[in-house]
N, CA and C atoms of all chains as a GROMACS GRO file, in nm:
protein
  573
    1UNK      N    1  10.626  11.654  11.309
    1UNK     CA    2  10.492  11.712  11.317
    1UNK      C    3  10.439  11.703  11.458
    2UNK      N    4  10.472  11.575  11.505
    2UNK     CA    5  10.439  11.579  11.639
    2UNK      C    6  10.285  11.610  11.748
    3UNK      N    7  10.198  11.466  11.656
    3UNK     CA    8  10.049  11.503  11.727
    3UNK      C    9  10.063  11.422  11.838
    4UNK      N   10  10.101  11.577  11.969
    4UNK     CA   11  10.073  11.573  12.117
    4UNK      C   12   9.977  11.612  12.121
    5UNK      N   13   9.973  11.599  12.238
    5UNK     CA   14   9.834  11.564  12.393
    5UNK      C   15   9.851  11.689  12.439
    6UNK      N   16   9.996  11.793  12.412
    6UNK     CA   17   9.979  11.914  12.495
    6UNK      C   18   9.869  12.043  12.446
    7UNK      N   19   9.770  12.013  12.338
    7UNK     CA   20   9.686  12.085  12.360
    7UNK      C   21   9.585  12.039  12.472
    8UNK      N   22   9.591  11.939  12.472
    8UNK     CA   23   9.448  11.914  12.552
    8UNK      C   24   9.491  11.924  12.712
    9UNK      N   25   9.599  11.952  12.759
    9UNK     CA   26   9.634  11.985  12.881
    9UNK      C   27   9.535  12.068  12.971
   10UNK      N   28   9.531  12.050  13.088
   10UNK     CA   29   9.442  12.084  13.180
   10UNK      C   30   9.271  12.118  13.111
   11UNK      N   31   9.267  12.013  12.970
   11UNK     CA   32   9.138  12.018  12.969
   11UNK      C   33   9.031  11.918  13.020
   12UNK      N   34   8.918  11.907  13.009
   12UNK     CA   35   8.836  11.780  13.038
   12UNK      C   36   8.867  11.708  12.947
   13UNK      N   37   8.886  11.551  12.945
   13UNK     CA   38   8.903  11.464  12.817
   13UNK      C   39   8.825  11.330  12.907
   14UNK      N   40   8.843  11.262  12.758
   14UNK     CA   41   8.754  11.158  12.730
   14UNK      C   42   8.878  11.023  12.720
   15UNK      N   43   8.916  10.938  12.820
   15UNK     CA   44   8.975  10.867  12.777
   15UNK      C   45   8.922  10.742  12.782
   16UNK      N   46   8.975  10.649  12.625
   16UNK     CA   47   8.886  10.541  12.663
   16UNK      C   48   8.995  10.458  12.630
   17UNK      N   49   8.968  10.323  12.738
   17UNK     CA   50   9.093  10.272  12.772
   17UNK      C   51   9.097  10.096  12.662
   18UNK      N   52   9.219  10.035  12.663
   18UNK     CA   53   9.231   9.946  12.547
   18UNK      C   54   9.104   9.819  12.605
   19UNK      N   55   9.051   9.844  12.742
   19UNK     CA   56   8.981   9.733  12.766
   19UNK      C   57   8.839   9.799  12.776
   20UNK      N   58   8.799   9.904  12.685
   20UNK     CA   59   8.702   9.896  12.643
   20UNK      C   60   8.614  10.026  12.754
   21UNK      N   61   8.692  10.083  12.860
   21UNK     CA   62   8.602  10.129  12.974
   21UNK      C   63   8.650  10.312  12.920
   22UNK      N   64   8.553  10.419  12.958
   22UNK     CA   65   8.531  10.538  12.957
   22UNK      C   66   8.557  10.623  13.084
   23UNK      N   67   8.713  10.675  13.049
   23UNK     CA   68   8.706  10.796  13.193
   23UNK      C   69   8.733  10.948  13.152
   24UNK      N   70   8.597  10.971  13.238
   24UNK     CA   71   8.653  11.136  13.222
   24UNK      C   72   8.678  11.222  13.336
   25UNK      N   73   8.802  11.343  13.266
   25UNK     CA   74   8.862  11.406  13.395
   25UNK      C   75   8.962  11.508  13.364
   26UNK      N   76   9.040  11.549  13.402
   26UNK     CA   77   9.092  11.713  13.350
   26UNK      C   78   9.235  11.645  13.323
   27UNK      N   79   9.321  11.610  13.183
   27UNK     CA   80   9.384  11.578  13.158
   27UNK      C   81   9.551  11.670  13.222
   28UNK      N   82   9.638  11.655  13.293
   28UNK     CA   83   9.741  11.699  13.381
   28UNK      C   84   9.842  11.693  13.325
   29UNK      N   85   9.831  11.570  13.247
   29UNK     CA   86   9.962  11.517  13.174
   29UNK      C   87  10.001  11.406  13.116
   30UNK      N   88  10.117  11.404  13.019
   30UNK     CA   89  10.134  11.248  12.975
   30UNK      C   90  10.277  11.292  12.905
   31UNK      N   91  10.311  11.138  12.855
   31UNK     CA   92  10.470  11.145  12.808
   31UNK      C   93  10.448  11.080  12.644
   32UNK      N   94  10.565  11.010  12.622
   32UNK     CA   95  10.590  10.991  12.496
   32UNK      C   96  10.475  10.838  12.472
   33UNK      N   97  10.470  10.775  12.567
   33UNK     CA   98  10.397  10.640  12.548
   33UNK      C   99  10.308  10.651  12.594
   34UNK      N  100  10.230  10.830  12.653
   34UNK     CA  101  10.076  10.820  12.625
   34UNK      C  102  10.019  10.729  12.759
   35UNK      N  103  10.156  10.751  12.883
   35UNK     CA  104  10.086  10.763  13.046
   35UNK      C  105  10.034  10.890  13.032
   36UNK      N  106   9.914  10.842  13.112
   36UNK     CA  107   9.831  10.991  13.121
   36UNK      C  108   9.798  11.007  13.256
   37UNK      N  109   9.797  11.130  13.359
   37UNK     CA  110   9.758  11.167  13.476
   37UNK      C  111   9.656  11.237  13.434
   38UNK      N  112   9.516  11.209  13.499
   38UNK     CA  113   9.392  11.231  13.494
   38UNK      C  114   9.327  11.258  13.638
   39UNK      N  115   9.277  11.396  13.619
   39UNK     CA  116   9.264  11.452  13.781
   39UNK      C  117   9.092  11.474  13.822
   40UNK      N  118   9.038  11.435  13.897
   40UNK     CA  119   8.911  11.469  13.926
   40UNK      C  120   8.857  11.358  13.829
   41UNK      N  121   8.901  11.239  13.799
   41UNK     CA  122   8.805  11.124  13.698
   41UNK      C  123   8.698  11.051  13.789
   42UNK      N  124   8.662  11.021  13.707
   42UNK     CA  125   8.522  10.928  13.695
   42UNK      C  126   8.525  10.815  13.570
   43UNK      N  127   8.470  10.717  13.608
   43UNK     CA  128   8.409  10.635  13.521
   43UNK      C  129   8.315  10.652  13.489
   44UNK      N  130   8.262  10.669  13.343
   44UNK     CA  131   8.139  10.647  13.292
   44UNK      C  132   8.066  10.501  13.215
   45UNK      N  133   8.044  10.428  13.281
   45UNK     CA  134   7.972  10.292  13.282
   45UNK      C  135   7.870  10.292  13.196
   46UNK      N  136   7.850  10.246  13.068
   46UNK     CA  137   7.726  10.258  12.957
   46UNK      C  138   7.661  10.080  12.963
   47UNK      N  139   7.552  10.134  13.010
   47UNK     CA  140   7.471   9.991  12.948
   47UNK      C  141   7.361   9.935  12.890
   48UNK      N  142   7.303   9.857  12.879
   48UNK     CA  143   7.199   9.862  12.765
   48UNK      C  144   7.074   9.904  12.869
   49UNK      N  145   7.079   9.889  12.997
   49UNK     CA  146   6.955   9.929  13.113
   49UNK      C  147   6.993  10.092  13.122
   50UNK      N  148   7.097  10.119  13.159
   50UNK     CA  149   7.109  10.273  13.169
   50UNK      C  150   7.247  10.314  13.175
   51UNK      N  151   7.277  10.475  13.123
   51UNK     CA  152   7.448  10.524  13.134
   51UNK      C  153   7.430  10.586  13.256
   52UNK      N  154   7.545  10.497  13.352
   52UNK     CA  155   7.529  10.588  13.499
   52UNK      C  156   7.688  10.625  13.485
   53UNK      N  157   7.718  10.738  13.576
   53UNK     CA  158   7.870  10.770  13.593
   53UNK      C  159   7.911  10.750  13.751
   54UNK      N  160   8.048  10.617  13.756
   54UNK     CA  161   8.086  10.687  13.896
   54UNK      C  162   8.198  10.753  13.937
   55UNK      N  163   8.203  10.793  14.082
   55UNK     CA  164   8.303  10.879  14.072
   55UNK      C  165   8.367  10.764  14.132
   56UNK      N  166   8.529  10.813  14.072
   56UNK     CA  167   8.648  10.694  14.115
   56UNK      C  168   8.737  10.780  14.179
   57UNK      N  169   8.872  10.769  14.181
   57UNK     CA  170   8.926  10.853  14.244
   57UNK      C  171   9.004  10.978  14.182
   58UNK      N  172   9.023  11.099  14.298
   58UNK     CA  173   9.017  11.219  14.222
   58UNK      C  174   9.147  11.209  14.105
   59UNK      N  175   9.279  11.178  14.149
   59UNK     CA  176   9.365  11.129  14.060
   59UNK      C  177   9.409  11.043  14.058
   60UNK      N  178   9.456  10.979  13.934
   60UNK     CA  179   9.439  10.882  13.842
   60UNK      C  180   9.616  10.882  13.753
   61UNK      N  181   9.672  10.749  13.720
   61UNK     CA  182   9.779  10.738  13.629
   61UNK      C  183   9.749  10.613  13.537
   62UNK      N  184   9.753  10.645  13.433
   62UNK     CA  185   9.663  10.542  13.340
   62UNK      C  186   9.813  10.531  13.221
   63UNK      N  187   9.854  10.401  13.248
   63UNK     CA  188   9.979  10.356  13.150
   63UNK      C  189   9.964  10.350  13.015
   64UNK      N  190  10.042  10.404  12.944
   64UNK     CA  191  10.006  10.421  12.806
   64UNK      C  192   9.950  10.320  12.728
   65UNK      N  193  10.006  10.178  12.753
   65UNK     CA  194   9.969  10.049  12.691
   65UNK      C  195   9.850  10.079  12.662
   66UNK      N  196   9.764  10.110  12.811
   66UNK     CA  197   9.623  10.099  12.826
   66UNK      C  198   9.513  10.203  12.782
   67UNK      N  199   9.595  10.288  12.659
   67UNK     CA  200   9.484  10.426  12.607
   67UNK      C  201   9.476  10.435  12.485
   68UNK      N  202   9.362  10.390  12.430
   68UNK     CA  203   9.292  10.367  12.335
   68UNK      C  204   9.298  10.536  12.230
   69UNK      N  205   9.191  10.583  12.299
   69UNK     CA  206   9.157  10.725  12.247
   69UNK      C  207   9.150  10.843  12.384
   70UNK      N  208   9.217  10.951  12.354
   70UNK     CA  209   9.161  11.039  12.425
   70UNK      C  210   9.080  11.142  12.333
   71UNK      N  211   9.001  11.208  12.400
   71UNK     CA  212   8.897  11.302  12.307
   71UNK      C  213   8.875  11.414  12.394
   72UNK      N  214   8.891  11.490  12.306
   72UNK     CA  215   8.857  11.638  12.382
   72UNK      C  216   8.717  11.679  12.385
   73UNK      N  217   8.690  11.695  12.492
   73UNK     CA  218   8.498  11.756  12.611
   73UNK      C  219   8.487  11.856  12.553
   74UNK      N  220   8.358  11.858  12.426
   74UNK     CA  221   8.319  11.976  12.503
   74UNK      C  222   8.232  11.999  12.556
   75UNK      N  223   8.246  12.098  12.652
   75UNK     CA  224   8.164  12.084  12.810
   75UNK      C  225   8.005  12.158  12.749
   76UNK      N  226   8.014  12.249  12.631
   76UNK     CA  227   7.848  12.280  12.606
   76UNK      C  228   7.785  12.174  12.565
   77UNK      N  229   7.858  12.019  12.466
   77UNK     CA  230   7.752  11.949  12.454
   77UNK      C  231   7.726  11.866  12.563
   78UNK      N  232   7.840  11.817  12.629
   78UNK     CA  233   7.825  11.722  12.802
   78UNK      C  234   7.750  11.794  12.839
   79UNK      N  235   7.765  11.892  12.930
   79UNK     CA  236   7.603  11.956  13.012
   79UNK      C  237   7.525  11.907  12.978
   80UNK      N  238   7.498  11.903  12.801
   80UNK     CA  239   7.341  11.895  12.795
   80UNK      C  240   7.294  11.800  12.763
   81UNK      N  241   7.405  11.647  12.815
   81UNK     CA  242   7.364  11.530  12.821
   81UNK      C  243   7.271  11.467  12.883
   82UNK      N  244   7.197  11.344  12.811
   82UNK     CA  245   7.083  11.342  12.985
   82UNK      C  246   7.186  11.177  12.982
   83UNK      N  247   7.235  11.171  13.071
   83UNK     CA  248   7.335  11.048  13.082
   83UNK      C  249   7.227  10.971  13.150
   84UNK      N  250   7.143  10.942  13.200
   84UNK     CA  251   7.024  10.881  13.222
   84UNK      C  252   6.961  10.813  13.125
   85UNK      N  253   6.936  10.861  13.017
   85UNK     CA  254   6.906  10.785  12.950
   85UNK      C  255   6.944  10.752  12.838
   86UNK      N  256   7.090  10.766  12.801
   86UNK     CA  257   7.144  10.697  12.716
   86UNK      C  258   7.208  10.565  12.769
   87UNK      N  259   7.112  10.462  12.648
   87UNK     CA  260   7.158  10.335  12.661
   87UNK      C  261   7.215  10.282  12.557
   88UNK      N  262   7.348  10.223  12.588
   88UNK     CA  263   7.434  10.131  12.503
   88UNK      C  264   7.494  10.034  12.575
   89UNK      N  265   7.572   9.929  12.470
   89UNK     CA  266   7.644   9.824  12.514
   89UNK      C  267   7.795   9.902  12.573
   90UNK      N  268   7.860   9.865  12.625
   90UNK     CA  269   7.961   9.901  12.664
   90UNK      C  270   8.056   9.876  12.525
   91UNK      N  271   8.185   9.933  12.539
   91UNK     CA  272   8.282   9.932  12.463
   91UNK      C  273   8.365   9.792  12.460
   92UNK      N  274   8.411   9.732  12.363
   92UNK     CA  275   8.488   9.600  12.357
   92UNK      C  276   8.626   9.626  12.355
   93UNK      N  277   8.676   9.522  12.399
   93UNK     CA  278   8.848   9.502  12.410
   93UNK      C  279   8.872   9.553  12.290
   94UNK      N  280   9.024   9.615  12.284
   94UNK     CA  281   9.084   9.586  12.173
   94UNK      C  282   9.118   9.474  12.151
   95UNK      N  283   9.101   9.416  12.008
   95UNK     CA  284   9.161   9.250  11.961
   95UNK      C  285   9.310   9.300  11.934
   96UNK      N  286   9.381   9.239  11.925
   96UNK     CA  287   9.510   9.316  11.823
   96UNK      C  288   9.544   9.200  11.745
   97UNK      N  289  10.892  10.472  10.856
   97UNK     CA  290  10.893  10.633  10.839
   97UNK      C  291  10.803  10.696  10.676
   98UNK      N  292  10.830  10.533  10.600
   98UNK     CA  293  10.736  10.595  10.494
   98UNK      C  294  10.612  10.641  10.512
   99UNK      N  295  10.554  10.571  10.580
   99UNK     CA  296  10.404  10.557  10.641
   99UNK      C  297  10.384  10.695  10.697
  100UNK      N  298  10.474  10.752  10.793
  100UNK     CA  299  10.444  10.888  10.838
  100UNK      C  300  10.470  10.957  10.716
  101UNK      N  301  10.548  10.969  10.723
  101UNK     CA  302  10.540  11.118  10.534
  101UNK      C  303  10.371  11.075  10.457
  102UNK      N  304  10.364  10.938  10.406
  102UNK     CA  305  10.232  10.930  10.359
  102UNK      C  306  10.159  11.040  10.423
  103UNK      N  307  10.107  10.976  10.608
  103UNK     CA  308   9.989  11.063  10.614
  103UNK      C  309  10.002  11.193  10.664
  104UNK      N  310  10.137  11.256  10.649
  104UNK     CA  311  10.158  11.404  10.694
  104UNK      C  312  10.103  11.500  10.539
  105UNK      N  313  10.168  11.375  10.414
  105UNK     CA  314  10.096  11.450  10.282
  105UNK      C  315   9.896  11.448  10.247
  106UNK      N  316   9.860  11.384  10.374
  106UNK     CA  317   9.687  11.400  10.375
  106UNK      C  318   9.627  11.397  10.485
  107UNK      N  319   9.683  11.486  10.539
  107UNK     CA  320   9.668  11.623  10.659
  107UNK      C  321   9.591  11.723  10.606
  108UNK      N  322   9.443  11.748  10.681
  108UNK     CA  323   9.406  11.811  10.622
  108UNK      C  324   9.252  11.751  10.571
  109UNK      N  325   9.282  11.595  10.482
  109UNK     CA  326   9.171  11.556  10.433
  109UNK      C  327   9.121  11.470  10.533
  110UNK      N  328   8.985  11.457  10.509
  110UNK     CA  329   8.886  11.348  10.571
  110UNK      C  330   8.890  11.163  10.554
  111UNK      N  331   8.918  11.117  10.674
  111UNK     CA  332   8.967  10.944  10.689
  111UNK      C  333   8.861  10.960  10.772
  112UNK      N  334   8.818  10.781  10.752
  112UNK     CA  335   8.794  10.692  10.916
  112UNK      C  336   8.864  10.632  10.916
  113UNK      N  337   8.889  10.649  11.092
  113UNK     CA  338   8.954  10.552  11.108
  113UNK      C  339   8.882  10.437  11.172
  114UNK      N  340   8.921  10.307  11.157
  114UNK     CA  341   8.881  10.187  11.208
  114UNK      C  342   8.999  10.130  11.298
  115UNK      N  343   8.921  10.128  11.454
  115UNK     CA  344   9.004  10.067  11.551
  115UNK      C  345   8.969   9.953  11.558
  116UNK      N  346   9.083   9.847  11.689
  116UNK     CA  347   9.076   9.679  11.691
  116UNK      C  348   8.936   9.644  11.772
  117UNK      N  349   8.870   9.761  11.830
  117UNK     CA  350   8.737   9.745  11.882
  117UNK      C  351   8.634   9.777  11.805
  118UNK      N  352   8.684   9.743  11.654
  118UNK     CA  353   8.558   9.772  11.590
  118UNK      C  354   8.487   9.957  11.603
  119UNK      N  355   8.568  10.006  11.643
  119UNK     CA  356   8.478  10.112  11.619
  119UNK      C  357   8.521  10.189  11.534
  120UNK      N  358   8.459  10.286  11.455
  120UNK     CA  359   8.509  10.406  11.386
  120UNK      C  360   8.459  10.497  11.393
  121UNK      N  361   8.600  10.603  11.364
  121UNK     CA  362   8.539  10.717  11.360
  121UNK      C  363   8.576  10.840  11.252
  122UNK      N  364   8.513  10.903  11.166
  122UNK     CA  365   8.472  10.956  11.052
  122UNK      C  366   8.586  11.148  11.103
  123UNK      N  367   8.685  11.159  11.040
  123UNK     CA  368   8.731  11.259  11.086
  123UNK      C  369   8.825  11.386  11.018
  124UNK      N  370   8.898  11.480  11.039
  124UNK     CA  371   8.967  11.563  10.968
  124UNK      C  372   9.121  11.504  11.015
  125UNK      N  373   9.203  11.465  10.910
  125UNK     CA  374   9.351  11.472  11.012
  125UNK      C  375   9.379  11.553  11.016
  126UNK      N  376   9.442  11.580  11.163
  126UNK     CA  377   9.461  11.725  11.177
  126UNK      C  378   9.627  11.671  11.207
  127UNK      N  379   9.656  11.532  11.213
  127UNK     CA  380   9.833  11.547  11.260
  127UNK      C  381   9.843  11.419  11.281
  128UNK      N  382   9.928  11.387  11.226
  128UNK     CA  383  10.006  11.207  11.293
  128UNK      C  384  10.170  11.272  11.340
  129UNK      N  385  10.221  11.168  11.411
  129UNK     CA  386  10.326  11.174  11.424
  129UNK      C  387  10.409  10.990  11.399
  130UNK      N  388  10.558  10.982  11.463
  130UNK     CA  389  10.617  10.879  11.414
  130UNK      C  390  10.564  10.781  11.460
  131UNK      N  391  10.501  10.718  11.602
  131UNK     CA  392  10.400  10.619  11.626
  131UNK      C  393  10.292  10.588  11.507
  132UNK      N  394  10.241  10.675  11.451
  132UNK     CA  395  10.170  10.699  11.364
  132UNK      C  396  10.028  10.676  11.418
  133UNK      N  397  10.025  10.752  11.570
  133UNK     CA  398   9.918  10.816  11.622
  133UNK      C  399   9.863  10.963  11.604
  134UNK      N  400   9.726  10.906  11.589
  134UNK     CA  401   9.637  11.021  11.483
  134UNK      C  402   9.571  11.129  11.552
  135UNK      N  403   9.564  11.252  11.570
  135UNK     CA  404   9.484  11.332  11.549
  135UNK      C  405   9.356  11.385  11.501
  136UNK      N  406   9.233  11.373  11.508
  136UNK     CA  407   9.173  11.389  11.416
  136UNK      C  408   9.065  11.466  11.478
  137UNK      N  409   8.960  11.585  11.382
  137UNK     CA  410   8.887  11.709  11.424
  137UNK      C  411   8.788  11.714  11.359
  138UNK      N  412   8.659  11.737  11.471
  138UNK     CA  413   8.562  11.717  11.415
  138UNK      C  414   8.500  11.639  11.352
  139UNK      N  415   8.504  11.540  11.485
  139UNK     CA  416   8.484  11.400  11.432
  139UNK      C  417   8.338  11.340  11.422
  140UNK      N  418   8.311  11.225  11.343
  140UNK     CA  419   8.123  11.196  11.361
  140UNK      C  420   8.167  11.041  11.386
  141UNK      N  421   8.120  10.989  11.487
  141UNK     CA  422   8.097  10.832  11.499
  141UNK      C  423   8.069  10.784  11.393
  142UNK      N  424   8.101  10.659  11.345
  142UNK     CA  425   7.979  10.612  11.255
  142UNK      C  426   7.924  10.459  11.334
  143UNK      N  427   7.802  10.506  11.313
  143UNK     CA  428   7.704  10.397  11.390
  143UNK      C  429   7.669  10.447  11.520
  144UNK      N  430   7.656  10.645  11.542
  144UNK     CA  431   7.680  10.687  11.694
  144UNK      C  432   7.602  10.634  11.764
  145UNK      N  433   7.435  10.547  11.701
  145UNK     CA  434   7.333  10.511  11.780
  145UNK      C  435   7.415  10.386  11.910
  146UNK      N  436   7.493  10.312  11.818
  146UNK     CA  437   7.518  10.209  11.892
  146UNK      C  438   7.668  10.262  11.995
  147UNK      N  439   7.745  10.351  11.940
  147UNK     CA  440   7.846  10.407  12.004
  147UNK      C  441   7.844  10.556  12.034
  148UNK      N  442   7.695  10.576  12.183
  148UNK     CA  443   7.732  10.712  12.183
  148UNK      C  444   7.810  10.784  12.318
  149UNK      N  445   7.951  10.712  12.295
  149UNK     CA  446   8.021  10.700  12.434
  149UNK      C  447   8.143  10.835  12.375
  150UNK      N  448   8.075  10.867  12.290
  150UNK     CA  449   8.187  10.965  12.199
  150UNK      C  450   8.106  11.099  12.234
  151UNK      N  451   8.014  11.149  12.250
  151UNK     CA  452   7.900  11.223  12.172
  151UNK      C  453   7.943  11.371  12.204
  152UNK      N  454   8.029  11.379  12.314
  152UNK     CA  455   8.030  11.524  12.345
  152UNK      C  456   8.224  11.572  12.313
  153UNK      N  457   8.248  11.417  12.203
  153UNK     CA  458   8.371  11.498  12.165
  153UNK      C  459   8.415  11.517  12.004
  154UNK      N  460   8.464  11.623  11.992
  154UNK     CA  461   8.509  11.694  11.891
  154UNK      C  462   8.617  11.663  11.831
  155UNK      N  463   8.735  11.669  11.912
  155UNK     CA  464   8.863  11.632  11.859
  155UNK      C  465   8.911  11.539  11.938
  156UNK      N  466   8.996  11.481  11.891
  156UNK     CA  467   9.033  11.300  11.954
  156UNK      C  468   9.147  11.266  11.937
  157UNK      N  469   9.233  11.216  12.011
  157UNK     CA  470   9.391  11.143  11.990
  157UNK      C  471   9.335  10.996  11.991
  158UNK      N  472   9.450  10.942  11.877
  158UNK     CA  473   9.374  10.782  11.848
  158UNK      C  474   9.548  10.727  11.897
  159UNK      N  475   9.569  10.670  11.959
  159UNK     CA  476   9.710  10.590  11.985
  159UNK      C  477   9.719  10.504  11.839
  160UNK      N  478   9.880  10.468  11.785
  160UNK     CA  479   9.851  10.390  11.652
  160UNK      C  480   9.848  10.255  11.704
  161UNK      N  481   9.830  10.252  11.801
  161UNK     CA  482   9.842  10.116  11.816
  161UNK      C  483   9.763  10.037  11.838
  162UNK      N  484   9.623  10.147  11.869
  162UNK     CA  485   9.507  10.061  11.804
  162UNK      C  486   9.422  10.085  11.702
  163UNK      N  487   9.519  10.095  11.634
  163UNK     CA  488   9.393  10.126  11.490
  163UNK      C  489   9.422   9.982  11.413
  164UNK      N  490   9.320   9.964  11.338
  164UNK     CA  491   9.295   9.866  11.252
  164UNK      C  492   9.350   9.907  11.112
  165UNK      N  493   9.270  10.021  11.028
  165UNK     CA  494   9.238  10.083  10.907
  165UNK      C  495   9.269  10.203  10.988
  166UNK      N  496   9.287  10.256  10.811
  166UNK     CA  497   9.264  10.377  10.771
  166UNK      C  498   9.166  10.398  10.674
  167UNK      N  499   9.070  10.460  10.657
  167UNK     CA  500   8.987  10.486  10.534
  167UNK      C  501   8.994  10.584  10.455
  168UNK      N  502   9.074  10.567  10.346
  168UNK     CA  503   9.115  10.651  10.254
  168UNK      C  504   9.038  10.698  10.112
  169UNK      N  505   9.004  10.834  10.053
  169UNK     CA  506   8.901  10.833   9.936
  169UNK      C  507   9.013  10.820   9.854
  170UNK      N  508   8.994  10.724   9.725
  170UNK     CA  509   9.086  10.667   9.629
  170UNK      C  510   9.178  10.763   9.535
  171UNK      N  511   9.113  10.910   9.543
  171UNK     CA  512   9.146  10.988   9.452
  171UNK      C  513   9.228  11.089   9.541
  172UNK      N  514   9.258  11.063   9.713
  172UNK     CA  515   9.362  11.114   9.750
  172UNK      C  516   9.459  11.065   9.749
  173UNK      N  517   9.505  10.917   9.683
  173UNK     CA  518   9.594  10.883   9.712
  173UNK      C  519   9.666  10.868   9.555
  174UNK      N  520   9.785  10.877   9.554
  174UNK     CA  521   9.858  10.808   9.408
  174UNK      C  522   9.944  10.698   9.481
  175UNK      N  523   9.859  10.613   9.402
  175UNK     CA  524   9.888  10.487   9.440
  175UNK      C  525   9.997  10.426   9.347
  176UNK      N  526  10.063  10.457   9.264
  176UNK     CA  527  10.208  10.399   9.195
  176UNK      C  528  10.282  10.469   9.237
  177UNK      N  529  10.239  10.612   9.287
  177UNK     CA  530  10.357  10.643   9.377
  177UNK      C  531  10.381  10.592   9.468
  178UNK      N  532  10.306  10.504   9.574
  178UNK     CA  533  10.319  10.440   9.714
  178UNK      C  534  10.340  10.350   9.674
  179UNK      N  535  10.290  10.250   9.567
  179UNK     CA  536  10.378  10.178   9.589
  179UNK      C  537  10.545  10.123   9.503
  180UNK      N  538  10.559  10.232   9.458
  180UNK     CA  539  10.703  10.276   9.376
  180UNK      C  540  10.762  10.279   9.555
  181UNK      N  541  10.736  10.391   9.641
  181UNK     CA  542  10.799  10.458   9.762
  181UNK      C  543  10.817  10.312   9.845
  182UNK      N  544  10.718  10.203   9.842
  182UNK     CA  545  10.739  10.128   9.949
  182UNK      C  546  10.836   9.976   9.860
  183UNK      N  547  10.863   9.982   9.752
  183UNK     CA  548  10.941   9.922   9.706
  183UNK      C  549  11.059   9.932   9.701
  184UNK      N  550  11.094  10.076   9.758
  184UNK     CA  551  11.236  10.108   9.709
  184UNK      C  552  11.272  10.094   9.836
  185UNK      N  553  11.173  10.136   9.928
  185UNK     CA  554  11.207  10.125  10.072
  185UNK      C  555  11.209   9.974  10.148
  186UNK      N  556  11.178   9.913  10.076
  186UNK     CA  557  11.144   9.742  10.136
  186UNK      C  558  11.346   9.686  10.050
  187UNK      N  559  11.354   9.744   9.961
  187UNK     CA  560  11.502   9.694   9.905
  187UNK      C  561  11.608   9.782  10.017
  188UNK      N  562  11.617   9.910  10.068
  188UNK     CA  563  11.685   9.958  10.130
  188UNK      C  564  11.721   9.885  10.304
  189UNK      N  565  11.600   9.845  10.337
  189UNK     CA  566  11.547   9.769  10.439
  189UNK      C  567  11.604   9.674  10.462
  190UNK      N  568  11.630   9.562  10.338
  190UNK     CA  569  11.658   9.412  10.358
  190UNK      C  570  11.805   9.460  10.302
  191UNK      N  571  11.872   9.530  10.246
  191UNK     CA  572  12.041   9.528  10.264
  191UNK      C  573  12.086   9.516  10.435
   0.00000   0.00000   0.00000
């Protein structure tokens, strides 16, 4: 059956990593263990004072160990985020 | 491999899943494969107030390796069939 990542190729995605942190960025590529090359990312930092985003660097190789979820953007509801003022706790480790 | 046939036969229906970070998320399977990493479409947080680090996504790859649960409705599953399937397969196993 085979649920790959190659739809979401050269789209915006949402990856959130096993230690709990949020990057988004135009997904390039990945293999069988779910390394992912992530181009133009950013961190998005959530906290209970405010969700700020920074920019990190433009590309990115994120080892499979370390990927929780990826999620596919879509970019009509992001736009019309006010990332300003959404406040939350950040995301927790995975326990295993 | 039993485990994948299971959820390739409830493809289609609505799970949460529950990851090791406590979070879940309420979804369509749209596909597992042999990791028995999930697919899932059109998804709703549950609890998005406290987790809205999701909010602008739709469809989602879950790695199996961190999921906790699966949340299954009782009447998709036949359950003497699974566990007839994982008995015969737990004797094939230990030869």
């Amino acid at each position: 059956m085979a649920s790959g990542l190659e739809n979401y190729v050269n789209q915006t995605v949402s990856v959130i990593t096993s230690d709990g942190r949020n990057f988004i960025g135009t997904l390039k590529g990945f293999d069988q263990t779910i390394n992912i090359i992530l181009d133009e990312s950013h961190e998005r930092v959530f906290s209970s004072t405010s969700g700020v985003a920074q920019v990190v660097l433009g590309l990115h190789i994120i080892r499979g160990d370390n990927v929780a979820i990826v999620g596919q953007i879509d970019e009509s509801i992001d736009s019309r985020l006010d990332l300003g003022n959404i406040k939350a706790e950040p995301l927790g480790p995975m326990v295993h | 491999m039993l485990f994948y046939s299971f959820f390739k036969s409830l493809v289609g229906k609505d799970v949460v899943v529950e990851l090791k970070n406590d979070l879940s998320i309420c979804g369509t399977l749209h596909s597992v494969d042999q990791y028995l990493n999930i697919k899932l479409s059109d998804i709703s947080v549950i609890d998005s107030e406290k987790y809205p680090h999701m909010l602008s996504v739709k469809n989602c790859f879950i790695r199996g390796s961190v999921v906790r649960y699966v949340q299954l409705p009782a009447d998709e599953v036949d359950t003497q069939l699974l566990q007839d399937a994982a008995r015969k397969e737990a004797t094939v196993s230990t030869r």
